[in-house]
Backbone of each chain as ProteinMPNN parsed JSONL, in Angstrom:
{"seq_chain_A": "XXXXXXXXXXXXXXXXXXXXXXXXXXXXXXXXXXXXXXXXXXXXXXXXXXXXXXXXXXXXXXXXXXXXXXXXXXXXXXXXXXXXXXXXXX", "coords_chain_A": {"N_chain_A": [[0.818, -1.223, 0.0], [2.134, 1.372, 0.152], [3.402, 1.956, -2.254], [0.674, 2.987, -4.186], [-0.318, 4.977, -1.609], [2.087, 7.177, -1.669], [1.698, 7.918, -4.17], [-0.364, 8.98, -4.842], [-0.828, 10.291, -2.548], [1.211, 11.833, -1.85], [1.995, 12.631, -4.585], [3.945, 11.273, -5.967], [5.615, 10.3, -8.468], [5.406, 6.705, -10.226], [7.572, 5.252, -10.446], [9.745, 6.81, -8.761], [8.051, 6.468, -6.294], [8.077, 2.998, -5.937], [10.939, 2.803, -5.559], [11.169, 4.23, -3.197], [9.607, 2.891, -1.447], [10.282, 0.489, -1.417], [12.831, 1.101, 0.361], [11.739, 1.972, 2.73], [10.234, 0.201, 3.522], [12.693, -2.127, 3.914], [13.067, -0.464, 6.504], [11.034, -1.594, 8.177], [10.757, -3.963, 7.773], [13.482, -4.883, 8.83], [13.088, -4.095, 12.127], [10.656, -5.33, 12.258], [11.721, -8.382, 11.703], [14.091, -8.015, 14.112], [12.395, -8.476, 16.119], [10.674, -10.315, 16.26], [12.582, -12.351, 15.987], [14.142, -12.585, 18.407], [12.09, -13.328, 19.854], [12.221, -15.625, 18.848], [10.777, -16.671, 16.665], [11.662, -16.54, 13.973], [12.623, -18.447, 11.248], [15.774, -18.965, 10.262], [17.376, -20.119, 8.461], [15.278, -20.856, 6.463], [14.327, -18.254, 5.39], [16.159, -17.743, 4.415], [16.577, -19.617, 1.83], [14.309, -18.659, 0.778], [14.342, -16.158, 0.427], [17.071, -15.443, -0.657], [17.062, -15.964, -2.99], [14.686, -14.291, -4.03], [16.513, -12.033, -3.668], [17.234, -11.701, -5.86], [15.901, -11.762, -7.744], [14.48, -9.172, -7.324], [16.195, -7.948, -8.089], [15.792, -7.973, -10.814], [13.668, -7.764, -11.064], [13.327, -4.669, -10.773], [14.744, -3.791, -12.612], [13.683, -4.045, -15.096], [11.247, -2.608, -14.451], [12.1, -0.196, -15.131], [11.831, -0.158, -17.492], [9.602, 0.63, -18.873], [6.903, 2.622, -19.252], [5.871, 5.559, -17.389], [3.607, 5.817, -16.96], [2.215, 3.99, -18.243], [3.305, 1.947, -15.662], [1.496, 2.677, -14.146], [-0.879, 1.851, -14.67], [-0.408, -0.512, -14.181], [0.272, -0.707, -11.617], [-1.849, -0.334, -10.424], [-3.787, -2.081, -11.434], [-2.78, -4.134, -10.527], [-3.611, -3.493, -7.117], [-6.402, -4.503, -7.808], [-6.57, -7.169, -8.206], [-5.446, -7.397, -5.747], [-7.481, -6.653, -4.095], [-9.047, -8.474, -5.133], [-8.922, -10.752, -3.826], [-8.558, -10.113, -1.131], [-11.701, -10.163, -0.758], [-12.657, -13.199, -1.83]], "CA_chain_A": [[0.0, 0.0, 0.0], [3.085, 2.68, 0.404], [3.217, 3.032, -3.215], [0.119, 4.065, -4.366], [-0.528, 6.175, -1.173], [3.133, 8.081, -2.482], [1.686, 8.125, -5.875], [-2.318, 9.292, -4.805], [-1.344, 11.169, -1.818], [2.39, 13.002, -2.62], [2.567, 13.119, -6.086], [5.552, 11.073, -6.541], [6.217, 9.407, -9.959], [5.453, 6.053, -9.701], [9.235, 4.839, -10.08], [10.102, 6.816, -7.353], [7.401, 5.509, -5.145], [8.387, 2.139, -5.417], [11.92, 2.645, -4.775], [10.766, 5.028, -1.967], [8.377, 1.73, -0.681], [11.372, -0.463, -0.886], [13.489, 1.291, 1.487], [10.466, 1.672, 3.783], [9.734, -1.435, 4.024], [13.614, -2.391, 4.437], [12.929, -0.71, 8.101], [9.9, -2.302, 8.61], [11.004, -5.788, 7.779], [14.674, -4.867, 10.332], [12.341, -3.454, 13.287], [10.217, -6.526, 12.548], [13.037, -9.302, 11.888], [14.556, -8.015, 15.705], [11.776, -8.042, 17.535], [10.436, -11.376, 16.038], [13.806, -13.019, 16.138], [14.544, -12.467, 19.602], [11.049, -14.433, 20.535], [12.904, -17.373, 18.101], [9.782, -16.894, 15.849], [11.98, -16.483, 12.837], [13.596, -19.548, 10.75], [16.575, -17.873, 9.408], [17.364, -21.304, 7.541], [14.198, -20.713, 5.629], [14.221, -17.367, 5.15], [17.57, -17.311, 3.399], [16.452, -20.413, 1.194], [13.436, -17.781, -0.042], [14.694, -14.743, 0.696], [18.188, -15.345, -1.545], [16.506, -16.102, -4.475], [14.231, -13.062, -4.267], [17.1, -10.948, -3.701], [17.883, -12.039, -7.445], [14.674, -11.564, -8.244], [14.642, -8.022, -6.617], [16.998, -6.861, -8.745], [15.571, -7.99, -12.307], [12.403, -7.012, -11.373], [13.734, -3.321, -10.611], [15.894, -3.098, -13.816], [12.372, -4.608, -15.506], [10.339, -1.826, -13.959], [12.8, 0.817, -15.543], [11.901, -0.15, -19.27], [8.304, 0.514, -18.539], [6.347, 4.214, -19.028], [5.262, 5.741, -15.813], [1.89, 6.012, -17.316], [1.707, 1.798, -17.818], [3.405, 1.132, -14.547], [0.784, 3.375, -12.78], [-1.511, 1.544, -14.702], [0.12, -2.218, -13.66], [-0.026, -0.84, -10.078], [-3.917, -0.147, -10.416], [-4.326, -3.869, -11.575], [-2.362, -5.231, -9.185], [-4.204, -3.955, -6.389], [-7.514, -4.655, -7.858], [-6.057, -8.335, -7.995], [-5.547, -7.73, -4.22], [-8.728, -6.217, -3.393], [-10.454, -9.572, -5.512], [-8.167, -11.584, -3.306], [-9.392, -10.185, 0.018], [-13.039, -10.821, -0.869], [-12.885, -14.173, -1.932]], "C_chain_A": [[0.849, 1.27, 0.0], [3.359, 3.102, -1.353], [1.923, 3.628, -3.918], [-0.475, 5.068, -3.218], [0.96, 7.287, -1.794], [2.2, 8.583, -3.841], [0.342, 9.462, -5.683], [-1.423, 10.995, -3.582], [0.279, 12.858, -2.139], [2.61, 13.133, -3.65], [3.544, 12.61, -6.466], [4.803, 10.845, -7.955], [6.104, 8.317, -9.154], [7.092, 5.417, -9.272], [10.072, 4.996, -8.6], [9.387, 6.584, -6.214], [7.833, 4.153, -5.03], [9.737, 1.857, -5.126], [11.897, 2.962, -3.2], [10.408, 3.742, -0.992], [9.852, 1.402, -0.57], [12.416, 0.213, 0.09], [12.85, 1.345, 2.52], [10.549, 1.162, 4.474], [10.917, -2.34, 4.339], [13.519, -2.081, 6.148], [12.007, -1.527, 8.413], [10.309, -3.541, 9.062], [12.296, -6.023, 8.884], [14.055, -4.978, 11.76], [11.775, -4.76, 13.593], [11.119, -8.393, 12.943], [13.505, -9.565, 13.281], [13.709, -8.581, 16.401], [11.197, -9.655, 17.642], [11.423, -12.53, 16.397], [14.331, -13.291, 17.083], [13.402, -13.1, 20.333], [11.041, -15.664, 19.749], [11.638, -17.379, 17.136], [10.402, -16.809, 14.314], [12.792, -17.893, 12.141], [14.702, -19.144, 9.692], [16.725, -18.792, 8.267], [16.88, -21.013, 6.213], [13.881, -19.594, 4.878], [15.265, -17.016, 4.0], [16.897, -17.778, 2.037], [15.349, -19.398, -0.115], [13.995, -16.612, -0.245], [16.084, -14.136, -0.536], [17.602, -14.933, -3.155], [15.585, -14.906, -5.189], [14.995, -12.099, -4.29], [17.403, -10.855, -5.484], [17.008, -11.293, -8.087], [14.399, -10.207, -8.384], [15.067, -7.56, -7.951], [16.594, -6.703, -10.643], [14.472, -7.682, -12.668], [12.233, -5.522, -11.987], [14.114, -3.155, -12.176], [14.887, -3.615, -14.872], [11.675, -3.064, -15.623], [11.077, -0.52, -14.831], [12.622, 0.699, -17.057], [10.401, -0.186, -19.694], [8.054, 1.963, -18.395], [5.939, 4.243, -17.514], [3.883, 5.48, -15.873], [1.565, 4.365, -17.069], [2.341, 1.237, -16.725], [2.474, 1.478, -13.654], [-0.529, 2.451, -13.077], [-1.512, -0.634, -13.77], [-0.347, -2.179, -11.972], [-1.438, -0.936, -9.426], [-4.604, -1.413, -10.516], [-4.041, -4.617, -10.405], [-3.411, -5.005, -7.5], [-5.761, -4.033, -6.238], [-7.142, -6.037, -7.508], [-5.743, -8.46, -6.071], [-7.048, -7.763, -3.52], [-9.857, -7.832, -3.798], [-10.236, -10.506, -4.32], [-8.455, -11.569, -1.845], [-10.698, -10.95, 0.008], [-13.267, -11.726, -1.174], [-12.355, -14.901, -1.12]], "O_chain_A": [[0.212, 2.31, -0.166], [3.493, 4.268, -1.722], [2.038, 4.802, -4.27], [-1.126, 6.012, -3.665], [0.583, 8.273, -2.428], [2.235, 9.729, -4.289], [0.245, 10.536, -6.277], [-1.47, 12.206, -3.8], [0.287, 14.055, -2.424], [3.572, 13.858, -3.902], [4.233, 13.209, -7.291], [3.678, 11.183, -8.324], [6.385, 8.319, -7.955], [7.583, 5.21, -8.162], [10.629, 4.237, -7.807], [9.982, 6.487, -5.14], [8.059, 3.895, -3.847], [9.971, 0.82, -4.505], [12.368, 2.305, -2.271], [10.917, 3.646, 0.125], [10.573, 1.96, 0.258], [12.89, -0.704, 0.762], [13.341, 0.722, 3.461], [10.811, 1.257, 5.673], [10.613, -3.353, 4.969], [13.755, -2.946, 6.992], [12.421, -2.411, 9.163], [10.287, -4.068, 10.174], [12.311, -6.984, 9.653], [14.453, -5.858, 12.523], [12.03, -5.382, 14.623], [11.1, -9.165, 13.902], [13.494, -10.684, 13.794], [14.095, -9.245, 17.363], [11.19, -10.253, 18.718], [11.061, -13.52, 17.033], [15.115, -14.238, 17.018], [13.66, -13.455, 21.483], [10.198, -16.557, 19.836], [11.511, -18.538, 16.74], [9.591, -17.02, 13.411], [13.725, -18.287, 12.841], [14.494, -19.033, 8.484], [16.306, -18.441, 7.164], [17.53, -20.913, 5.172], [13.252, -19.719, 3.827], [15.18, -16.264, 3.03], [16.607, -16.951, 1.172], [15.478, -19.375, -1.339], [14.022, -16.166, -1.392], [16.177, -13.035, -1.078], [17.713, -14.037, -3.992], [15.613, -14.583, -6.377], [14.551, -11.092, -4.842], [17.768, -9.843, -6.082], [17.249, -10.353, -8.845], [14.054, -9.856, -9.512], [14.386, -6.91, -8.744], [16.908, -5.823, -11.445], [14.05, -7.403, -13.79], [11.582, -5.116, -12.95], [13.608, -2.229, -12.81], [15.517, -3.602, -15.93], [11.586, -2.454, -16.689], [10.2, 0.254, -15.216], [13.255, 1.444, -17.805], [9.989, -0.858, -20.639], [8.743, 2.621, -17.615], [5.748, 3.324, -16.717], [3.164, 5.012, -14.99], [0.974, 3.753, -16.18], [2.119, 0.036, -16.572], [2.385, 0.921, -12.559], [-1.273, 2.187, -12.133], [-2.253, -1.428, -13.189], [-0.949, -3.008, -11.29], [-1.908, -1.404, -8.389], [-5.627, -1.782, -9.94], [-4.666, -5.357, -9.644], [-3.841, -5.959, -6.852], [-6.393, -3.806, -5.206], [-7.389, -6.257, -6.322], [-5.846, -9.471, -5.375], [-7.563, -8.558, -2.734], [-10.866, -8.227, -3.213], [-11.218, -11.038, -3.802], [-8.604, -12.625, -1.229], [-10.876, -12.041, 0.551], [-14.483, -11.819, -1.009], [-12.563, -16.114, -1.151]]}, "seq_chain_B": "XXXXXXXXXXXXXXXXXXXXXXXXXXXXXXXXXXXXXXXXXXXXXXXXXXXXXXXXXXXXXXXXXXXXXXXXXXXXXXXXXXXXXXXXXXXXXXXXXXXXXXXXXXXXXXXXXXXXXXXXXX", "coords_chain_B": {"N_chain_B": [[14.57, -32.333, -1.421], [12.788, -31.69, -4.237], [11.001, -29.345, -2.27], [13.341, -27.264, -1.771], [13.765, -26.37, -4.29], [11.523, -26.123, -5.054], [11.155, -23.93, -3.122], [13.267, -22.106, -3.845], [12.492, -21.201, -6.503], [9.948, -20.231, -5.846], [10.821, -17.93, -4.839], [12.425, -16.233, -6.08], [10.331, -15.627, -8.211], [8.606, -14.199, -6.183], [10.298, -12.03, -5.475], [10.953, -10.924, -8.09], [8.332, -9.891, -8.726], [8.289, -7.875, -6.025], [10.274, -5.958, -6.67], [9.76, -5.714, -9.34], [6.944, -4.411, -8.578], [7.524, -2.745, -6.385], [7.223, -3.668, -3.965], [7.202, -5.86, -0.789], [7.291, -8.776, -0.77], [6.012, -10.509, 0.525], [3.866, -11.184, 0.232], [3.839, -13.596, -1.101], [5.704, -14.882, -0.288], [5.013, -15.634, 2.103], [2.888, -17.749, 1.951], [4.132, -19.691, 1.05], [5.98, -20.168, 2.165], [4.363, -21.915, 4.298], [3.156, -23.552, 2.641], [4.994, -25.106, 1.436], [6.872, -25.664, 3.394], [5.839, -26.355, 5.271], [5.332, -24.522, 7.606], [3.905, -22.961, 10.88], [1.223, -20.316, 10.514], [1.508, -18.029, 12.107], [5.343, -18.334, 12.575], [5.546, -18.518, 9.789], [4.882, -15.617, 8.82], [6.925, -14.699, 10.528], [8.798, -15.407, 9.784], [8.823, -14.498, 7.387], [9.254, -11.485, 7.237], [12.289, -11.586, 7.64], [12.854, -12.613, 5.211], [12.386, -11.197, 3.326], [13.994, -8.814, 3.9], [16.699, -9.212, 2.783], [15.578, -9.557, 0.127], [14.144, -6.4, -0.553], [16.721, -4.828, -0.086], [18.199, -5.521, -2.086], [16.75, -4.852, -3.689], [15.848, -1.983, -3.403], [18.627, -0.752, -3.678], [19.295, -1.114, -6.112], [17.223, 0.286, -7.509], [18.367, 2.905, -6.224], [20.386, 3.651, -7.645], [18.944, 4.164, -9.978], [18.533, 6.919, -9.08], [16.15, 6.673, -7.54], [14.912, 6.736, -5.125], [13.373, 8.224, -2.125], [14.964, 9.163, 0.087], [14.937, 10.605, 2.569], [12.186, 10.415, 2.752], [12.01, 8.003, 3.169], [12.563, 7.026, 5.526], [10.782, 8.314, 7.193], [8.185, 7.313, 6.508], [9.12, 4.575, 7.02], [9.458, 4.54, 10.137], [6.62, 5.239, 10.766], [4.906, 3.413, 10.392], [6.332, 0.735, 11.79], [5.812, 2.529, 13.935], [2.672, 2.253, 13.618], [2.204, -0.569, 13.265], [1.924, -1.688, 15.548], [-0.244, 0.517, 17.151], [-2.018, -0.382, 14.938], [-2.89, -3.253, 15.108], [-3.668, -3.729, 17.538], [-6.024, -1.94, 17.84], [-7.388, -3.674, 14.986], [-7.396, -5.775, 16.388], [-9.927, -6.128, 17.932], [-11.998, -5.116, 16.121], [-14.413, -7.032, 13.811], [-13.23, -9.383, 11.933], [-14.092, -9.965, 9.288], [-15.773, -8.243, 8.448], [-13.616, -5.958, 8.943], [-11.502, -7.091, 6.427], [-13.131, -6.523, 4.352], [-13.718, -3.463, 4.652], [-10.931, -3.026, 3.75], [-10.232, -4.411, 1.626], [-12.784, -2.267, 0.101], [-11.224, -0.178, 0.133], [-8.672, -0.475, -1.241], [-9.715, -0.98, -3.526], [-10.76, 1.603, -4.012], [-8.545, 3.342, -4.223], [-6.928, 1.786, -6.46], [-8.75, 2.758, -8.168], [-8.61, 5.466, -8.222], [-5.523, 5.543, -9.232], [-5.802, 4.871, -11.703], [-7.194, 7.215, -12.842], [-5.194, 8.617, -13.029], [-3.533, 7.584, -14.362], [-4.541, 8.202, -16.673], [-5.241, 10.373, -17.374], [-2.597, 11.544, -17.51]], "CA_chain_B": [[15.285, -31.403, -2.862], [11.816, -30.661, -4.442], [10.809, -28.199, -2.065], [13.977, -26.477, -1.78], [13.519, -26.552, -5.635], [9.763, -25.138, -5.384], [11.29, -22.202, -2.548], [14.177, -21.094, -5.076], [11.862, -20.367, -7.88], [8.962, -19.35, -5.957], [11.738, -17.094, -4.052], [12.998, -15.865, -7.468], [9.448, -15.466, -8.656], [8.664, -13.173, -5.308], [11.439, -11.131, -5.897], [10.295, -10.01, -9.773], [7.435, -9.311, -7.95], [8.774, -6.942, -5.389], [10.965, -4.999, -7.594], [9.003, -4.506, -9.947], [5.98, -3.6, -7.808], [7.854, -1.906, -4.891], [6.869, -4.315, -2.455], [8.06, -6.688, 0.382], [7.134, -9.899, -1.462], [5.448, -11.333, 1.749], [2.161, -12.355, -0.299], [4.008, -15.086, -1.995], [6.619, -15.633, 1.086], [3.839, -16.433, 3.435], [1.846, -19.056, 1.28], [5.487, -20.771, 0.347], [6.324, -21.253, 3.642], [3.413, -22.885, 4.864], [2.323, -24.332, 1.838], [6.295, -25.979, 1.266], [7.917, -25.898, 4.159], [4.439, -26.197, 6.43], [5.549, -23.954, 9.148], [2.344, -22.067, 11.527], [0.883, -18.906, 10.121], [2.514, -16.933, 13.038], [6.404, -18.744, 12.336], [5.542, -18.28, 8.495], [4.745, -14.157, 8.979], [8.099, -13.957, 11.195], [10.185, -16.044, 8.923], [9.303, -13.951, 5.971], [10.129, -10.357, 7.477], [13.358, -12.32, 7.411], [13.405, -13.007, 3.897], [11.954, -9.582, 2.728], [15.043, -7.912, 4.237], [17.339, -9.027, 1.306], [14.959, -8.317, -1.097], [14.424, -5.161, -0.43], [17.794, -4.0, -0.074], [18.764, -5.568, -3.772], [15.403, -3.585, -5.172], [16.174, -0.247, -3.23], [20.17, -0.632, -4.16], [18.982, -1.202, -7.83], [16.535, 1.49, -7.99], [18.553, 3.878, -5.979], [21.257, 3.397, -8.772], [18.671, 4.79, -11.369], [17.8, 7.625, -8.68], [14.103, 6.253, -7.649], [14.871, 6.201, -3.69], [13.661, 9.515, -1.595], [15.152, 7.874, 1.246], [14.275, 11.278, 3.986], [10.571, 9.812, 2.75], [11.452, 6.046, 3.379], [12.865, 6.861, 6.782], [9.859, 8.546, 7.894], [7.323, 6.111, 6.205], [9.914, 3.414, 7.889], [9.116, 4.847, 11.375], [5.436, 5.588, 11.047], [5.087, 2.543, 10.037], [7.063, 0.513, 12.719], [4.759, 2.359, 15.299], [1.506, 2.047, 13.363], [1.724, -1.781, 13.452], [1.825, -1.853, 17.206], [-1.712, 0.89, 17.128], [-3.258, -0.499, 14.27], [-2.942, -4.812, 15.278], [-4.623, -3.424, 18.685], [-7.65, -1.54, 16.356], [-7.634, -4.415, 14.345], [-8.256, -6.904, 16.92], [-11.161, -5.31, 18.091], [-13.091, -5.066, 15.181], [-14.594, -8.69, 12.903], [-11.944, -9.581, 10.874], [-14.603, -10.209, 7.988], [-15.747, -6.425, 8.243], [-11.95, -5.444, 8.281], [-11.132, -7.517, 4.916], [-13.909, -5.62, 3.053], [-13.68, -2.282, 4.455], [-10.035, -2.869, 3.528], [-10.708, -4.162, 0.047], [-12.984, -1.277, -0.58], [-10.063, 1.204, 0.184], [-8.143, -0.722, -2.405], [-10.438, -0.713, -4.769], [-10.936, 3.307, -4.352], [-7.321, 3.991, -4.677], [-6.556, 1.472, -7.753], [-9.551, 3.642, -9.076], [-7.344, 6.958, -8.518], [-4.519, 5.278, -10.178], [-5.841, 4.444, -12.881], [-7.609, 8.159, -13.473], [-4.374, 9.663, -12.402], [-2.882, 6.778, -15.334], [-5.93, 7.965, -17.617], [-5.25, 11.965, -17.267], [-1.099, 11.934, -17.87]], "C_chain_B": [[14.106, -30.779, -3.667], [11.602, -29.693, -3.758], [12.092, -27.217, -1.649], [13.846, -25.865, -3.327], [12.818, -25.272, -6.182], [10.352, -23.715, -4.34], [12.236, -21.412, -3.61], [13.556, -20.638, -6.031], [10.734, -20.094, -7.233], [9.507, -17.865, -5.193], [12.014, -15.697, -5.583], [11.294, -14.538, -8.273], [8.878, -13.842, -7.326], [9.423, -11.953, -5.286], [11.265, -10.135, -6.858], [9.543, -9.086, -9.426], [7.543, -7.953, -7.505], [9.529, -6.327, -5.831], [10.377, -4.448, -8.531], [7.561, -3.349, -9.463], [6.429, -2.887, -6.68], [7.377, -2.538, -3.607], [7.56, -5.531, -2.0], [8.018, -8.088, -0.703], [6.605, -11.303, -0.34], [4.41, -12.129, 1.071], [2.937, -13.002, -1.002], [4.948, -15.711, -1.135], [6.12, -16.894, 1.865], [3.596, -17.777, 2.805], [3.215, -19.718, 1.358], [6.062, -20.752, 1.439], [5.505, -22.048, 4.152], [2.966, -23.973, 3.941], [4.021, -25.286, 1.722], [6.573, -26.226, 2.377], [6.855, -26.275, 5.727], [4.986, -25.378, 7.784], [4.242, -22.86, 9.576], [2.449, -20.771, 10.949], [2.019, -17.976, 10.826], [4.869, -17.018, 12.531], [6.265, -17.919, 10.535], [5.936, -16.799, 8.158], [6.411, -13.523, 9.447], [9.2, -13.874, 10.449], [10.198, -14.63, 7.53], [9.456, -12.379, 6.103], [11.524, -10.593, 6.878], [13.626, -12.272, 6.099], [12.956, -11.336, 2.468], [12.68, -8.718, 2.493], [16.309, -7.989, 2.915], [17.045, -8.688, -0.022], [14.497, -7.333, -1.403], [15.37, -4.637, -0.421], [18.048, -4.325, -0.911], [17.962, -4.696, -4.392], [15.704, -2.369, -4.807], [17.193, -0.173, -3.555], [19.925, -0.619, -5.341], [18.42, -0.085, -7.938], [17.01, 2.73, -7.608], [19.98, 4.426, -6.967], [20.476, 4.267, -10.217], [18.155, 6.192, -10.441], [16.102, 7.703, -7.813], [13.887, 6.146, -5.967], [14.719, 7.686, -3.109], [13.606, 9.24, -0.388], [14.593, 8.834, 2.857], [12.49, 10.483, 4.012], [10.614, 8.426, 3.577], [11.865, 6.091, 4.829], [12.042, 7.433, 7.496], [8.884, 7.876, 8.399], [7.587, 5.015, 6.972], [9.079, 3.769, 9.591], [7.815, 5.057, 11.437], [5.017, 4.403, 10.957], [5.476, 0.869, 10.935], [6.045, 0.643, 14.005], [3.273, 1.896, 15.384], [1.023, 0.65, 13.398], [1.079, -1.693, 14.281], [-0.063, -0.973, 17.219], [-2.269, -0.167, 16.347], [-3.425, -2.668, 14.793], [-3.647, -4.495, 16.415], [-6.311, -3.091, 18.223], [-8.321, -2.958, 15.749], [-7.766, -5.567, 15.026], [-9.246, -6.767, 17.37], [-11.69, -5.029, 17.522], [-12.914, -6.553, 14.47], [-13.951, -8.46, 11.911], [-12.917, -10.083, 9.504], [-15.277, -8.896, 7.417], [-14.39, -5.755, 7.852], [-11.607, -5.491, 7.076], [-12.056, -6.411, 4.55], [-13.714, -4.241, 3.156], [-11.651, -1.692, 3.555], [-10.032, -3.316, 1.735], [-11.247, -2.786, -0.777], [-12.051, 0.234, -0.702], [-9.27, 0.871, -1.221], [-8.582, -0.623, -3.757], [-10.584, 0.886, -5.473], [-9.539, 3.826, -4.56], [-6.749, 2.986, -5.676], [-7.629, 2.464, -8.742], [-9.002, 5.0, -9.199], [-6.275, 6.553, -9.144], [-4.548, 5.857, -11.418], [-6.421, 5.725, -13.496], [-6.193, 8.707, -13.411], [-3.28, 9.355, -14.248], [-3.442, 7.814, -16.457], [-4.838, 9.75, -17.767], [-3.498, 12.177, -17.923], [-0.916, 11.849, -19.401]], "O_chain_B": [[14.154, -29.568, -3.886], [11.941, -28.686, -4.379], [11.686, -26.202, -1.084], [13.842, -24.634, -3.359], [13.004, -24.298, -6.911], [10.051, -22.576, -4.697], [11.969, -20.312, -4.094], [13.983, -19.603, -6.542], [10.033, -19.496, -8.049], [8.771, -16.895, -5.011], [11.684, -14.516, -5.694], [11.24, -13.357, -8.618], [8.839, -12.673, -7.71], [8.883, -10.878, -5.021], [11.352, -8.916, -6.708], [9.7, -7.875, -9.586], [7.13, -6.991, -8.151], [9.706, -5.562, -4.883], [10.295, -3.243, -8.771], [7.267, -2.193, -9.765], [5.554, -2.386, -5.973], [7.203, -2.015, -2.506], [8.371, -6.144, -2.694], [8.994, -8.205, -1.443], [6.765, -12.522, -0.407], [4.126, -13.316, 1.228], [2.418, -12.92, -2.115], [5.077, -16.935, -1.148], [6.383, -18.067, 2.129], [4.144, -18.799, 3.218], [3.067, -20.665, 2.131], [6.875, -21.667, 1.568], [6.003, -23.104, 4.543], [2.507, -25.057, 4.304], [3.851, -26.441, 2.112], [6.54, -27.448, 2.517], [7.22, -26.392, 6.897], [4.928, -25.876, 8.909], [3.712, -22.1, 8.765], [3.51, -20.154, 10.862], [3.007, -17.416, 10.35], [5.545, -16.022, 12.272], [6.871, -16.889, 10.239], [6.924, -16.533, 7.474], [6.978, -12.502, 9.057], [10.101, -13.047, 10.311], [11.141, -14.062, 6.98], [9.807, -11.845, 5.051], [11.929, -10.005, 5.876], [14.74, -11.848, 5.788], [13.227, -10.881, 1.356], [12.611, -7.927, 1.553], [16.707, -7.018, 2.272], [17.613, -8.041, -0.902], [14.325, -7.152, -2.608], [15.167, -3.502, -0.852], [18.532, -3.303, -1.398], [18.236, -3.955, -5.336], [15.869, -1.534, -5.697], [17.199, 0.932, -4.097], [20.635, 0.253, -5.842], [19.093, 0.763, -8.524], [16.551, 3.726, -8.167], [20.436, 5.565, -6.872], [21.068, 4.804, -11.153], [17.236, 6.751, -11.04], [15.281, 8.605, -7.646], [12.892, 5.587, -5.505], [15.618, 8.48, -3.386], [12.573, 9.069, 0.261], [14.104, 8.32, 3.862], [11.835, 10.139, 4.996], [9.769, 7.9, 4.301], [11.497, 5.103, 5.464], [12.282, 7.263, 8.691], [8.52, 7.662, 9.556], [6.69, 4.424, 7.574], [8.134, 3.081, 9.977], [7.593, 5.109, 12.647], [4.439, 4.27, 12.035], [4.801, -0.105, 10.601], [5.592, -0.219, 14.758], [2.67, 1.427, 16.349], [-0.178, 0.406, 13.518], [-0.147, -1.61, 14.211], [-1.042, -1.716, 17.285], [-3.019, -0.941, 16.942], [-4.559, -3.089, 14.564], [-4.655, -5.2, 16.374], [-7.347, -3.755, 18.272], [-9.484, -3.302, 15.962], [-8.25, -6.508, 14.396], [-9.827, -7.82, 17.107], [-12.475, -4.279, 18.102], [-11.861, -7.19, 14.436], [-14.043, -7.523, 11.119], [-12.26, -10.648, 8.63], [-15.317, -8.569, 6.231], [-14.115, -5.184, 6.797], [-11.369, -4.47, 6.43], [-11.552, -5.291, 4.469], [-13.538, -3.602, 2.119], [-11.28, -0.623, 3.07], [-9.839, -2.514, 0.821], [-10.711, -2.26, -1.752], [-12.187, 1.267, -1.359], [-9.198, 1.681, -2.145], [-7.996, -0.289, -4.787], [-10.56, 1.295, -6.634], [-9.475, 4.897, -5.164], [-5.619, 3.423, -5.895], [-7.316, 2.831, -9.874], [-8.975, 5.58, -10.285], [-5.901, 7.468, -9.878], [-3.91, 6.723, -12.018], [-6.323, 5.704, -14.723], [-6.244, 9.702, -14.135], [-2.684, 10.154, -14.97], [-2.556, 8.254, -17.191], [-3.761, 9.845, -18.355], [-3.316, 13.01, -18.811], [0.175, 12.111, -19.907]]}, "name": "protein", "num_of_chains": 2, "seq": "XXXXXXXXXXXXXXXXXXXXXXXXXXXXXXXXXXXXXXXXXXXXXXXXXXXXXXXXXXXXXXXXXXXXXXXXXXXXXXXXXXXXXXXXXXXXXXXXXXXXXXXXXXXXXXXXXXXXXXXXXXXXXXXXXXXXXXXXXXXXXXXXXXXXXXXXXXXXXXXXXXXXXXXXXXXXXXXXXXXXXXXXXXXXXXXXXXXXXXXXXXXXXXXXXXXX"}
């Protein structure tokens, strides 16, 4: 949800909203990681096993997202979270 | 060896995801831990903070490479964010979690509908 509130409520560009999101959400996921991690609720094991592979992922998405108008990623982002919103309700 | 198999490419696949959409890549984390690796909702949620953290820092290091990071923003957002869990999981247990989903759907729905005029208008 952090990029289209950026997009709706500050005016970014989408681009720079979702870089914006991804650092964000880098604290988020630290703050969370600690606090979780320290009540052993985390499986680092597991996390790597997914987590590696997305970092890959991460990066080809990004350099993906950069060969894409702002206009059709704002529109991709509009799909996507209709695709969420179907995804709640069912 | 299959499901290490099935986490590397649905890891991979999460990743695309979150880079190109700017997000954590938890909605495909979650399910692929529980659904592969069966670990409890709660374990699943913790684990994949965990696994979020590298992919986020490859997508913001990538994108802040083309300029796309307004990081005084992400360290605010970061902290509001951080505290707003803690309020809003209190809120949100206290109201029916089948009211929640929808009123939370229909938010989504009203801001993919500003997108897409915002798309429409440029």
């Amino acid at each position: 949800m952090i990029v289209p509130l950026l997009i709706v409520l500050c005016r970014f560009q989408p681009r720079l909203a979702a870089g914006t999101s991804l650092a964000a959400i880098g604290l988020i996921a630290l703050a969370g990681t600690i606090v979780y991690g320290f009540r052993g609720e985390v499986d680092y094991g597991y996390a790597a096993l997914v987590g590696l592979p997305a970092a890959v992922g991460a990066v080809f998405g990004t350099a993906l997202q950069q060969r894409i108008s702002q206009r059709t990623l704002t529109f991709a982002f509009a799909l996507f979270l209709v695709v969420i919103g179907v995804a709640l309700l069912v | 060896m299959e499901e290490v198999l099935a986490a590397i490419v649905l890891g991979l696949l999460a990743g695309v995801m979150a880079g190109f959409f700017g997000v954590g890549g938890g909605l495909l984390f979650v399910p692929t831990l529980v659904l592969v690796f069966e670990l409890a909702q709660l374990e699943a949620e913790a684990t994949s903070l965990a696994a979020i953290l590298p992919t986020v820092i490859a997508g913001a290091w990538t994108q802040q490479r083309y300029g796309n990071v307004e990081w005084r923003t992400a360290a605010i957002l970061g902290a509001i964010a951080v505290v707003g869990v803690e309020v809003g999981a209190r809120v949100a247990t206290a109201l029916d979690e089948d009211i929640l989903r929808r009123l939370f759907a229909l938010l989504v729905f009203a801001v993919a509908a500003q997108l897409a005029l915002r798309a429409l208008r440029s």
